[in-house]
C-alpha positions as CSV (number, residue, x, y, z in Angstrom):
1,X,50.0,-38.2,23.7
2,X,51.2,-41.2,25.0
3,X,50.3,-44.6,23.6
4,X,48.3,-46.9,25.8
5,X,50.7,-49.6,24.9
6,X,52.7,-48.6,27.7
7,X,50.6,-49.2,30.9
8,X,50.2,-47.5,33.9
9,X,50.5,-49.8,36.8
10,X,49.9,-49.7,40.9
11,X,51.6,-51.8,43.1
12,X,49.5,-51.9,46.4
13,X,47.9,-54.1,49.1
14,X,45.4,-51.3,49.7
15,X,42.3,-51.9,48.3
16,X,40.8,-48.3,49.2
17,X,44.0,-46.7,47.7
18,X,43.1,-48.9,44.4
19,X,39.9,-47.4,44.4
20,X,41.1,-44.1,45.1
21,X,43.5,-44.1,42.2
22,X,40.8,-45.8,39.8
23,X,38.6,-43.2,40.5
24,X,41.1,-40.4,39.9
25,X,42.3,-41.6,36.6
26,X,38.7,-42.4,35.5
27,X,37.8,-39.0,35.5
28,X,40.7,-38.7,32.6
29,X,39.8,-41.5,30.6
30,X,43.2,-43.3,31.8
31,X,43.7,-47.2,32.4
32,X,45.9,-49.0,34.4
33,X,46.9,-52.3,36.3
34,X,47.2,-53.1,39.8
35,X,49.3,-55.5,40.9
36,X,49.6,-56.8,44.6
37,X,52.7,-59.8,44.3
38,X,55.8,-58.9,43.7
39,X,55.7,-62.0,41.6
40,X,52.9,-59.8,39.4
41,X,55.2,-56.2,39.5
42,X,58.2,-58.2,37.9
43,X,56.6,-60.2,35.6
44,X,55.2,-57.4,34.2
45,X,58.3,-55.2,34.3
46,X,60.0,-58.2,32.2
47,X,57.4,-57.7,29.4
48,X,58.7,-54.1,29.4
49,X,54.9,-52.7,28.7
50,X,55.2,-50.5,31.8
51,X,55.7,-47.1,31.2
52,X,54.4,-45.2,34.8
53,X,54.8,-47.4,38.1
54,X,53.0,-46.1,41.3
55,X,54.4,-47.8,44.5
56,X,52.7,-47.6,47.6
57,X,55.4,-47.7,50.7
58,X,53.1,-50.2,52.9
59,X,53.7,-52.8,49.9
60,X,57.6,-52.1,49.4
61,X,58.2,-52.6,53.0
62,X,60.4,-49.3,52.9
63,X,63.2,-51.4,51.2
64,X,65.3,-48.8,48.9
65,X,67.0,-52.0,46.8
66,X,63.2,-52.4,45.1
67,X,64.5,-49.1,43.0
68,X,67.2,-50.7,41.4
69,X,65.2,-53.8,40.9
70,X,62.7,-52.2,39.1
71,X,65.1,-50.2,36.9
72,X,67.2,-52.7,36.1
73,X,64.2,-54.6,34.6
74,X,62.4,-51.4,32.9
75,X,65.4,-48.3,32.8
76,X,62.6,-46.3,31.1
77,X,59.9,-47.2,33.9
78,X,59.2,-43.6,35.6
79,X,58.3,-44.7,39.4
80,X,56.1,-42.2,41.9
81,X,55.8,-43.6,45.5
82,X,52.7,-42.7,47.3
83,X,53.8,-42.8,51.3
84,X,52.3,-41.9,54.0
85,X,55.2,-41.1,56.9
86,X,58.6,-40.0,55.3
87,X,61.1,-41.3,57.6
88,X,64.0,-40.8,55.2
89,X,62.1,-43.3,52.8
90,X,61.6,-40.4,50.3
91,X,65.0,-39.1,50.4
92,X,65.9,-42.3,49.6
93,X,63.1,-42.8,46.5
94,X,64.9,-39.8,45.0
95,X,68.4,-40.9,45.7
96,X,67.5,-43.9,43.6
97,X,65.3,-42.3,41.0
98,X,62.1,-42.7,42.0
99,X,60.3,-39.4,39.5
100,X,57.8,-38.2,42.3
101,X,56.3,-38.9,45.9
102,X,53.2,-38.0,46.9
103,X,52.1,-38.1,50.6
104,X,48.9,-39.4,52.0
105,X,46.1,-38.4,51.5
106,X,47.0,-38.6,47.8
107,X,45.2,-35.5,46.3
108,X,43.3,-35.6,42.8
109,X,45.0,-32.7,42.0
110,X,48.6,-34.1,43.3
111,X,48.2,-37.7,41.1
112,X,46.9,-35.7,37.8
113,X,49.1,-33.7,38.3
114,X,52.0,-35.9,37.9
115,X,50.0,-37.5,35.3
116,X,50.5,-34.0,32.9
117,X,54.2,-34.2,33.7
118,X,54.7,-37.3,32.5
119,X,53.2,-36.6,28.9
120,X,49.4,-37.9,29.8
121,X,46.9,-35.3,28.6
């Protein structure tokens, strides 16, 4: 079992999707952090607490170079996109090492899901 000194953070403007998400991972017992700046997403990549980054597209602006931002800052950091019209914006998540995408609606089943994957039980 992963330690919760590793944080699970979302990075969204959505308030409904941060409700969604709390509510998913409530059911499991897990905690997280949502940030909404990218002031707040690299700050807290620099403290290098962040094990699990969900990025919602609408907050990224579609911009591939956030990838290698956010790994350069945390190479361990495993990043799932949620996204909600593909465009070539996932092929180019997975070009750049993004773990998983999930598309809207965002399924309970799809986000714990990933969740086991990743170690969380």
């Amino acid at each position: 079992m992963l330690s919760y000194n590793y944080m699970i953070v979302l990075f969204t403007k959505d308030k409904k999707l941060e409700q969604h998400f709390a509510k998913v991972l409530s059911k499991k017992g897990y905690k997280f952090i949502s940030y909404s700046t990218y002031e707040e997403l690299f700050e807290g990549l620099k403290k290098g607490l962040i094990k699990t980054l969900f990025l919602h597209d609408r907050s990224i602006d579609n911009d591939p170079s956030i990838y290698k931002d956010i790994k350069q800052l945390c190479p361990s950091c495993q990043i799932v996109l949620f996204y909600e019209k593909g465009n070539g914006l996932v092929r180019d998540a997975i070009r750049c090492g993004v773990y998983a995408c999930i598309k809207a609606p965002y399924s309970e089943w799809e986000i714990l899901t990933i969740f086991y994957h990743l170690g969380y039980h």
